[in-house]
C-alpha positions, 0 to 999 in steps of 0.5 A: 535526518531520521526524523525527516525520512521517518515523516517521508515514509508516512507521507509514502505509506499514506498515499500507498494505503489510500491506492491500495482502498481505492482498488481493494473496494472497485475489487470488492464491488466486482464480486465473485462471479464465473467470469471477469471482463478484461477491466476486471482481470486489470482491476485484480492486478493492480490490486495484486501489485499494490499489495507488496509495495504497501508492505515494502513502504510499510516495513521501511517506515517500522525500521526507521520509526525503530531507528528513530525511537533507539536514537532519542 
């Protein structure tokens, strides 16, 4: 069963990580300016919300990866 949630979790943290990229580089591509668009503003927030469910997905799949390794 670990080993089944484990490779869930991956899956998870992967698809989470390809998001976080994707936002991250339209953020980085924007570049430091005075003032920022609407859309740009929106681009910056979902790049703000991503980033603590990254670390949530992250910090499940280490327990479990843990979990999994003290089992065997």
């Amino acid at each position: 069963m670990s080993n089944q949630i484990l490779k869930q979790n991956i899956e998870s943290l992967n698809k989470q990580l390809k998001w976080l990229e994707r936002s991250f580089n339209i953020c980085k591509s924007m570049g430091i300016k005075d003032s920022y668009r609407e859309t740009e503003l929106d681009n910056f927030d979902e790049l703000l919300k991503l980033t603590p469910e990254l670390i949530n997905v992250f910090n499940k799949t280490i327990k479990y990866a843990n979990q999994y390794i003290s089992n065997e």
